[in-house]
C-alpha positions as CSV (number, residue, x, y, z in Angstrom):
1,X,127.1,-18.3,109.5
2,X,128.1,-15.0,108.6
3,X,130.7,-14.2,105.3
4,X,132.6,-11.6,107.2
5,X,136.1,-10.2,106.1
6,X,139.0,-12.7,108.2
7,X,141.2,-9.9,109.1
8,X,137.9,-8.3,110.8
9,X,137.1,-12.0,112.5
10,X,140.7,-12.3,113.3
11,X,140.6,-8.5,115.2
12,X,137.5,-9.4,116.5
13,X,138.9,-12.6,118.8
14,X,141.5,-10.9,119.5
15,X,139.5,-8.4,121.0
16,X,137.4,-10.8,123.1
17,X,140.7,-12.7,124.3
18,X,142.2,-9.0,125.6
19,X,138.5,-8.0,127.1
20,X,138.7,-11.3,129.1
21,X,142.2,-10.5,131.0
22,X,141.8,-6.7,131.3
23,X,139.0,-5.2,133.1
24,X,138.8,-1.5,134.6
25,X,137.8,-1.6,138.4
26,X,137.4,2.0,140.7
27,X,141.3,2.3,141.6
28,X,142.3,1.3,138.1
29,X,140.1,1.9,135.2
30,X,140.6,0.7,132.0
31,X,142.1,3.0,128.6
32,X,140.2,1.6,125.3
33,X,141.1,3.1,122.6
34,X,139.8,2.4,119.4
35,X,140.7,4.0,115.9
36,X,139.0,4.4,111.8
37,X,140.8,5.8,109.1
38,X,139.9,8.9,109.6
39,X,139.6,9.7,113.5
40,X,141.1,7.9,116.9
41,X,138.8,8.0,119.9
42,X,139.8,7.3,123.6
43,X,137.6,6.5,127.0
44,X,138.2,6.0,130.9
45,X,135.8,3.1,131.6
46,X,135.0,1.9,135.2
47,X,133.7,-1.8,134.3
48,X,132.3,-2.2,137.6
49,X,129.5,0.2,137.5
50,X,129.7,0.4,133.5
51,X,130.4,4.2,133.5
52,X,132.9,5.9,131.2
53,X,135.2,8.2,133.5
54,X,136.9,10.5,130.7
55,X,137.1,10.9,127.5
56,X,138.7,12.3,124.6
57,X,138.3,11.8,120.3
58,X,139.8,13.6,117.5
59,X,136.2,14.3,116.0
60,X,136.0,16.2,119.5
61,X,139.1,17.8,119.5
62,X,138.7,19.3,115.8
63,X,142.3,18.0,115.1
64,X,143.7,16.0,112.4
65,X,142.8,12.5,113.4
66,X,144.1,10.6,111.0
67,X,148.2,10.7,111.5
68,X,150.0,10.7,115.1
69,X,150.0,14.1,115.8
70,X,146.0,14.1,116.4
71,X,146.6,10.8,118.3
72,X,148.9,12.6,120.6
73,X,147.0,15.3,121.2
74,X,143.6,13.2,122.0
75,X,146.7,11.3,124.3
76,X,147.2,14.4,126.0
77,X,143.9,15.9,126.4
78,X,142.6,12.1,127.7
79,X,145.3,12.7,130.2
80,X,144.1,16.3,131.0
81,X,140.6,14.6,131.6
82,X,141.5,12.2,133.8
83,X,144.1,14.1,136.4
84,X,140.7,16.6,136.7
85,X,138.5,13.5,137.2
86,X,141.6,12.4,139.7
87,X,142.9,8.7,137.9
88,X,146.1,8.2,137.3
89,X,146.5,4.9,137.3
90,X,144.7,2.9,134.2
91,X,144.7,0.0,132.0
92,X,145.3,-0.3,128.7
93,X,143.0,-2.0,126.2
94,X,144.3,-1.5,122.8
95,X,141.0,-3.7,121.5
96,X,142.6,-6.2,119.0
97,X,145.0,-3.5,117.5
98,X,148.6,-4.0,117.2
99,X,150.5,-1.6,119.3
100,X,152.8,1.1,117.5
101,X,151.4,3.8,115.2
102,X,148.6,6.3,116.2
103,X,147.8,3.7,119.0
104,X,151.1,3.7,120.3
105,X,151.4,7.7,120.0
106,X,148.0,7.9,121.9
107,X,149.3,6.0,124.5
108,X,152.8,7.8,124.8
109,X,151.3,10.9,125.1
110,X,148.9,9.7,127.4
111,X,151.8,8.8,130.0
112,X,154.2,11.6,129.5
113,X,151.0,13.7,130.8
114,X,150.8,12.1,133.9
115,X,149.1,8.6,133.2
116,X,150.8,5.4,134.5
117,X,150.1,2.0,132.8
């Protein structure tokens, strides 16, 4: 049995109870969106065929990652990515994080640039 932190176990299941309701198929792929202290990343995944569609990070970007502006502009260029790759329809997998903040921001900016979830 492992000795891991309970707020980490707790994000964990929560993550496994999203993954087992949302899943990306061809017409509507699925947003994850995953975050670290210092950097937000973003990816278009098809589940069927396991192949990620578009995507975007702060690392990538070179912006400021860490506060809401970078997570609007990784938002944004996500959204950029996947009009080119022609999605516009996606769902949204916020993996066992609470919704507001940088994940919120991503995903604001993601549908003011076109994306509908």
């Amino acid at each position: 049995m492992s000795k891991r932190d309970p707020k980490i176990q707790r994000r964990e299941r929560r993550k496994k109870s999203i993954r087992r309701r949302i899943s990306g198929t061809t017409e509507c792929p699925r947003l994850s969106v995953d975050r670290t202290l210092s950097h937000i990343y973003a990816q278009i995944i098809d589940d069927t065929t396991g192949r990620t569609l578009a995507s975007a990070s702060s690392q990538g970007l070179k912006v400021s990652g860490g506060n809401i502006v970078g997570a609007k502009d990784v938002g944004k260029a996500l959204a950029e990515k996947a009009k080119a790759a022609s999605i516009t329809r996606v769902r949204f997998d916020r993996r066992g994080r609470l919704f507001h903040g940088r994940v919120k921001a991503l995903a604001d900016a993601a549908r003011e640039a076109g994306l509908k979830f």
